[in-house]
C-alpha positions in Angstrom: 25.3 -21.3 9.7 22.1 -20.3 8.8 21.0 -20.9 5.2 18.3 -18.6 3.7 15.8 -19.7 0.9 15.5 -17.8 -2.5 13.4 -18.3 -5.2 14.9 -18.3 -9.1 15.0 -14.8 -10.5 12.8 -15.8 -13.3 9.9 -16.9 -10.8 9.6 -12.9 -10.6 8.5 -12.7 -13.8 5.7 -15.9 -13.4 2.2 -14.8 -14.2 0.8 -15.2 -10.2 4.1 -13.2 -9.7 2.6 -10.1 -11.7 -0.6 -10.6 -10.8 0.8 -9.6 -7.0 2.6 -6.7 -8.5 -0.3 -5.4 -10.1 -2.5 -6.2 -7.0 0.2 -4.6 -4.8 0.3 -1.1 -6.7 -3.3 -0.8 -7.5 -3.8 -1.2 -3.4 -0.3 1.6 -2.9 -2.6 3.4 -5.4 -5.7 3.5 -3.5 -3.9 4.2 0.0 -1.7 7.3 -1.3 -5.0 8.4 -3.2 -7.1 8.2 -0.6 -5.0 9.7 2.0 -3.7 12.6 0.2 -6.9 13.3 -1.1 -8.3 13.6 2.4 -5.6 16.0 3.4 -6.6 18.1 0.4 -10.1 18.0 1.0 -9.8 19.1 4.6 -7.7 21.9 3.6 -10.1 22.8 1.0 -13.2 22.7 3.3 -12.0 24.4 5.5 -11.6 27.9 5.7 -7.8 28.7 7.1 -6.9 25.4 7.3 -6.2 25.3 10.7 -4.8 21.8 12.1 -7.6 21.2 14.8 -8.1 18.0 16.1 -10.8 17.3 14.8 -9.3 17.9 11.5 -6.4 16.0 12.0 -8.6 12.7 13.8 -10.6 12.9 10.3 -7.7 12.9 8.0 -6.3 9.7 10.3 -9.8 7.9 10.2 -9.4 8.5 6.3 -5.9 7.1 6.2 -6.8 4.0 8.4 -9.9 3.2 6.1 -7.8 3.4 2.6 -5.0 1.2 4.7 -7.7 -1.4 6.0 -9.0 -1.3 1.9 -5.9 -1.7 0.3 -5.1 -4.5 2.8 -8.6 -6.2 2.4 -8.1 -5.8 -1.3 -4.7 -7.2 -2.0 -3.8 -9.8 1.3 -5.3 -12.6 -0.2 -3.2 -11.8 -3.8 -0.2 -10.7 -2.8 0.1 -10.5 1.1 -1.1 -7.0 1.4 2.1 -5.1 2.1 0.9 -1.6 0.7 4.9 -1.2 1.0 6.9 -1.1 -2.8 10.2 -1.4 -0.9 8.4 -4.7 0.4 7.5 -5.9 -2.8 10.5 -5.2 -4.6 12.4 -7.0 -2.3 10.6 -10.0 -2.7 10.6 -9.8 -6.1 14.8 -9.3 -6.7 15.0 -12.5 -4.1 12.6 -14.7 -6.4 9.8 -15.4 -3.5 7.3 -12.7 -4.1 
């Protein structure tokens, strides 16, 4: 049988525990920001908004360098999932 190991609820709520929340949704924050905002722009600069691929390697460069930021920013906090699902699964089992 194999045994699984949770935390206590109430480590959820532990100061380190929403520092990594806060950590975890500031770096969500940044990667939705940033990648949207990208999107935007390159609509916006451009003048029918045609899906070139030039366009659309920009917009992915842009994505990949918010993803690589948000994970430099919160790995060493909180693991760096840039995932909410992630995080509130840790946090309903007690380990996050």
């Amino acid at each position: 049988m194999v045994k699984l190991a949770f935390g206590s609820f109430g480590d959820s709520f532990s100061p380190s525990s929403l520092r990594s929340y806060l950590a975890e949704f500031i770096a969500t924050l940044l990667f939705v920001f940033a990648g949207v905002g990208s999107a935007i722009a390159y609509g916006k600069l451009t003048a029918d908004a045609a899906l070139d691929p030039a366009g659309l390697v920009a917009v992915a460069i842009a994505h990949a360098f918010a993803l690589f930021v948000g994970v430099s920013m919160a790995a060493n906090i909180s693991g760096g999932h840039l995932n909410p699902a992630v995080t509130l699964g840790l946090a309903i089992g007690g380990t996050a």
